[in-house]
C-alpha positions in Angstrom: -33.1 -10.2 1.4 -32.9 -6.2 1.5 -29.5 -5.3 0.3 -27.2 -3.2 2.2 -27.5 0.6 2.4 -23.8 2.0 2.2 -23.5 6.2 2.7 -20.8 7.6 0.7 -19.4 11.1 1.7 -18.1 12.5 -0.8 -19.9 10.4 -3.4 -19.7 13.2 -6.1 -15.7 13.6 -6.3 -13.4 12.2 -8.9 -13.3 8.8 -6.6 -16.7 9.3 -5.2 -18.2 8.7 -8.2 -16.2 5.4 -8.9 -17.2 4.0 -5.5 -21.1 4.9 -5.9 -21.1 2.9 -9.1 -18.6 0.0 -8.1 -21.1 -0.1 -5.2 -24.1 -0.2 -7.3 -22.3 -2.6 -9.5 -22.0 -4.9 -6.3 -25.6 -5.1 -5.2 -25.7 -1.9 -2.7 -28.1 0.3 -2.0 -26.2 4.0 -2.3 -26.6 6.9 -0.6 -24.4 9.9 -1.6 -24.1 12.4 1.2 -23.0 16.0 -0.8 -23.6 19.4 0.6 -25.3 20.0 -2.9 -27.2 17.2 -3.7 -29.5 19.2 -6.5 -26.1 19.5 -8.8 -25.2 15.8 -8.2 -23.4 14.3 -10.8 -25.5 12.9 -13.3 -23.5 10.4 -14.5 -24.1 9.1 -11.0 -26.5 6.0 -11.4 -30.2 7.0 -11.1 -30.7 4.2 -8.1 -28.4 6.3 -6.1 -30.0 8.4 -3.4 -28.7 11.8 -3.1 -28.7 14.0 0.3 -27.7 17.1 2.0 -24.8 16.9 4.4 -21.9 18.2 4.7 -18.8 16.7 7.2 -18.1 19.9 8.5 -21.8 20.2 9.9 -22.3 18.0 13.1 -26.5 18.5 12.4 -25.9 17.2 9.2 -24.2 13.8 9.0 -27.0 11.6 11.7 -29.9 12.2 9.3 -27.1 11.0 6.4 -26.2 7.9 8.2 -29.8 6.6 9.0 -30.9 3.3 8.5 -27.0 2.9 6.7 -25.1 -0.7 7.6 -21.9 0.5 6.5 -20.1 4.2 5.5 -17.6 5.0 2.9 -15.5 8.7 3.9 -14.4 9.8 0.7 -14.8 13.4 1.4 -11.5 15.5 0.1 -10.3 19.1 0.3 -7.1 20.0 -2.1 -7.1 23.8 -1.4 -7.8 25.4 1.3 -10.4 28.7 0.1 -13.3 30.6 1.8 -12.9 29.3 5.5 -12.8 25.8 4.4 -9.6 23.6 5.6 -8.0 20.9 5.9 -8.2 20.3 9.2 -11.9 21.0 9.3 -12.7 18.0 6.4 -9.5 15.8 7.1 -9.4 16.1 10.8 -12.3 17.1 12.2 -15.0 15.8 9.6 -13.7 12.9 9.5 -13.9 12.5 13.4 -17.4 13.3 13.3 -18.4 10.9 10.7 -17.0 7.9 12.7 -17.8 8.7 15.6 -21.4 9.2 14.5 -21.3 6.0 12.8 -20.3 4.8 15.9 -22.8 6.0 18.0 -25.6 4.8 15.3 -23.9 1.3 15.7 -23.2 0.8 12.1 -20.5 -2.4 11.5 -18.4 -0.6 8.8 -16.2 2.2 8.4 -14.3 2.7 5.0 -11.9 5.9 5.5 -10.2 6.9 2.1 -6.2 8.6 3.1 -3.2 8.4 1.2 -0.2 7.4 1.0 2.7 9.1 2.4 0.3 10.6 5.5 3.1 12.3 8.4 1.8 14.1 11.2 5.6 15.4 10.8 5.3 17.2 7.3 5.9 20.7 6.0 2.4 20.2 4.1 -0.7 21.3 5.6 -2.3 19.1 4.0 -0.5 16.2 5.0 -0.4 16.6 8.6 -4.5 17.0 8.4 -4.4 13.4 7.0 -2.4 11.7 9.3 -4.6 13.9 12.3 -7.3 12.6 10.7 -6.3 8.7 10.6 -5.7 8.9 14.1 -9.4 10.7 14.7 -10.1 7.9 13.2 -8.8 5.2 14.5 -9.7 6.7 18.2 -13.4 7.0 17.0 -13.7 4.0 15.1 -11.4 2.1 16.1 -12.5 -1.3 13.4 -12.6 1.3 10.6 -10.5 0.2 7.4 -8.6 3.2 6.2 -7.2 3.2 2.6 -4.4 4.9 1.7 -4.4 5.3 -2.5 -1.1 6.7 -4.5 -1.9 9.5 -7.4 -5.2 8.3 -8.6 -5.9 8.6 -12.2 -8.9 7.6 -14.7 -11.2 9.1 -17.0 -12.3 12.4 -15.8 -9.1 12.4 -13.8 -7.1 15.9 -12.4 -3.4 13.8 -13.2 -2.9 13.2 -16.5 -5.3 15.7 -17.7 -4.2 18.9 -16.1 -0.8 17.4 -17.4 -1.6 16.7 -21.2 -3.3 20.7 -20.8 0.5 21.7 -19.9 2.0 19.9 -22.5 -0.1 21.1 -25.3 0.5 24.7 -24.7 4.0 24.6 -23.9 7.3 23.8 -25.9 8.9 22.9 -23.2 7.7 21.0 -20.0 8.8 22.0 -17.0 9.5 19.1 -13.9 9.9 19.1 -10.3 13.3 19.6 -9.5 14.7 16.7 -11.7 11.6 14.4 -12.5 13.1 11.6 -10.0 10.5 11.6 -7.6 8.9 8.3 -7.6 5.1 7.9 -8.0 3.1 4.8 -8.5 -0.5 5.5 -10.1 -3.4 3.8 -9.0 -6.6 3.4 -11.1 -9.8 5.3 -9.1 -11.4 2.2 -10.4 -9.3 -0.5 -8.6 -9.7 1.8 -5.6 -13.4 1.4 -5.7 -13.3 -2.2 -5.6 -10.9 -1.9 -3.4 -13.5 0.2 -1.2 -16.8 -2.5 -1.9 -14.2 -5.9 -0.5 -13.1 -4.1 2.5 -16.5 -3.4 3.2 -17.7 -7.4 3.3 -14.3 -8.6 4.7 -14.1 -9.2 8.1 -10.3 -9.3 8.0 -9.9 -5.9 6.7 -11.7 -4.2 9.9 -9.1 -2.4 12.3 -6.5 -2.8 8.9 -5.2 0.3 6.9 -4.5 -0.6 3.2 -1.1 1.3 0.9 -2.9 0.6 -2.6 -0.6 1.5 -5.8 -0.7 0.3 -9.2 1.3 -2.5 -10.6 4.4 -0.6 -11.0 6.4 2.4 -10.3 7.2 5.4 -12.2 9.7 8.4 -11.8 7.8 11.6 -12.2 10.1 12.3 -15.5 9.3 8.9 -17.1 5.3 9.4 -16.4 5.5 12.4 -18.1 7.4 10.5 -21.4 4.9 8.0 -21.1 1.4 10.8 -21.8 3.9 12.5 -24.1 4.1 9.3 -26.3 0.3 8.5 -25.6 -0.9 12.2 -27.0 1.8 11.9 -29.7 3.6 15.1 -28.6 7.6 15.6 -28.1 8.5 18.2 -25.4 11.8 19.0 -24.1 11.7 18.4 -20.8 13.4 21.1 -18.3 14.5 19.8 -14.8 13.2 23.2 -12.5 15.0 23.5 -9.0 11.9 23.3 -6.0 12.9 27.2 -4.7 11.5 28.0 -7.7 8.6 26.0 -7.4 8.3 27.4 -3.6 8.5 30.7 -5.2 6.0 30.4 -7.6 4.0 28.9 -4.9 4.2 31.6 -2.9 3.1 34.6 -5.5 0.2 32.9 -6.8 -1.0 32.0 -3.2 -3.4 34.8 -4.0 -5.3 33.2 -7.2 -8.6 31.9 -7.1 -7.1 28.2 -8.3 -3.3 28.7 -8.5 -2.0 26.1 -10.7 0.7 25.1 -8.2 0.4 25.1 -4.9 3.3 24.7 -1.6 1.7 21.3 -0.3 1.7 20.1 -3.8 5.4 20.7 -3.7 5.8 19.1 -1.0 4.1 16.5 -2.0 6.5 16.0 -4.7 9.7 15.8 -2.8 8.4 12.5 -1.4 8.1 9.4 -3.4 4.4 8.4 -3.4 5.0 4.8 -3.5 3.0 1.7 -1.1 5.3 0.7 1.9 7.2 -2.2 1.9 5.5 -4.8 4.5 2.2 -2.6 4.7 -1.0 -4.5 3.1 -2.5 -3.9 -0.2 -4.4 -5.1 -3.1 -3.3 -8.5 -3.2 -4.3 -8.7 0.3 -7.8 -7.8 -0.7 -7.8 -10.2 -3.7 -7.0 -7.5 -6.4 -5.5 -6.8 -9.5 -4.7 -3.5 -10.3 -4.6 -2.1 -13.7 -1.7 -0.2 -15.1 -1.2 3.1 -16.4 -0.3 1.4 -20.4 -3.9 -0.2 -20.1 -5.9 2.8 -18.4 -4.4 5.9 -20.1 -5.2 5.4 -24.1 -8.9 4.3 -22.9 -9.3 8.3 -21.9 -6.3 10.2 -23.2 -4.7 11.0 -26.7 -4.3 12.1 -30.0 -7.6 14.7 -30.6 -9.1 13.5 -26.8 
């Protein structure tokens, strides 16, 4: 028997990449659909087929999803540069891929979200989320959407672009008081998270809140990769009009280091909701930060 043909968009990001080979891992044929697929990722696995599409191109995404029996969106826009936005990938991208997949009759939809989506919220970025859910959901409307915390891993733009602060700075500045409540989740767990949802009928139509195993304030995550890269930094609580400030002049920058949805991001707690399903629902474990982080972060890594 043929094994299935799943088409990732998005194959080649940070999660992308964990799905493709959790996929492969499973016994799926993969398709990564990138708008470069010539600079694909080489540590992508050499059974996976690479081609050209891109969300935002309506010619693009049919040829992408031919002869496919399932689709994973995991296409992702963090800033907003050069005429792309988020409400062309979030919103209207993602529309297009379900209802394409639609239209082509494929079973499966996976969407990938996040937690905390608000159609209500001061953050671009957010709002484009929650729009695109509902795009969705209106499309598609048996798709499985899952909504991950902060993601981390090897490879990871979390902990790393965090350890960078802390080794060229004394003294580490937090948002407002480091009280905001986040609850890492392993890009790994994700992808299997991604390949059960897939061959569970009781997941279609269902959106999933997927944290790790516990809970952190933003101040004690930041003690924890201290204490793992065997640093000591005094940490300095920063009021958010600063941060909005700071925002605001380096708007301009190529890749500003912070950015206003980020900020707004981190007023929230970015934690599963109470009552919503998750990964015990699909039959998963998550790892934790303690057994992820020394595997890719520390003393001379």
């Amino acid at each position: 028997m043929t094994a299935k043909l799943v088409t990732v968009f998005g194959g080649t990001g940070f999660l992308g990449r964990h799905i493709a080979q959790r996929l492969v891992d499973d016994g799926f044929r993969v398709r990564v659909a990138v708008r470069h697929p010539e600079a694909a990722d080489a540590a992508l696995p050499d059974s996976v087929e690479r081609v050209r599409a891109d969300v935002c191109d309506a010619t693009s995404v049919p040829a992408a999803l031919e002869g496919a029996e399932a689709v994973v969106n995991a296409a992702g826009l963090y800033l907003e540069r050069r005429g792309e936005t988020f409400a062309a990938t979030h919103v209207d991208g993602a529309r297009r891929v379900a209802e394409q997949a639609a239209n082509a009759g494929i079973p499966a939809l996976v969407h990938i979200s996040g937690i905390g989506v608000d159609p209500a919220s001061g953050s671009r970025y957010v709002r484009a989320r929650a729009a695109g859910e509902t795009a969705v959901r209106d499309a598609f409307g048996r798709a499985t959407i899952l909504r991950p915390s902060v993601l981390f891993g090897p490879g990871d733009a979390f902990f790393n672009s965090l350890a960078q602060i802390a080794r060229m700075t004394p003294v580490f500045p937090l948002f407002g008081h480091g009280d905001t409540r986040l609850q890492p989740v392993y890009a790994g767990d994700v992808a299997a998270a991604v390949a059960k949802a897939l061959v569970l009928p009781a997941a279609r139509g269902r959106t999933f809140e997927l944290g790790g195993p516990r809970s952190y304030s933003y101040c004690n995550l930041i003690k924890l990769l201290l204490a793992q890269i065997g640093l000591k930094r005094a940490l300095l609580p920063v009021p958010f009009v600063f941060w909005e400030a700071q925002a605001g002049l380096m708007q301009i920058l190529p890749k500003p280091p912070v950015t206003h949805d980020q900020i707004v991001l981190m007023k929230r707690d970015n934690v599963p909701t109470l009552g919503v399903p998750g990964f015990a629902d699909l039959g998963i474990e998550p790892a934790s930060v303690e057994d992820i982080l020394p595997t890719y972060i520390g003393p001379g890594r």
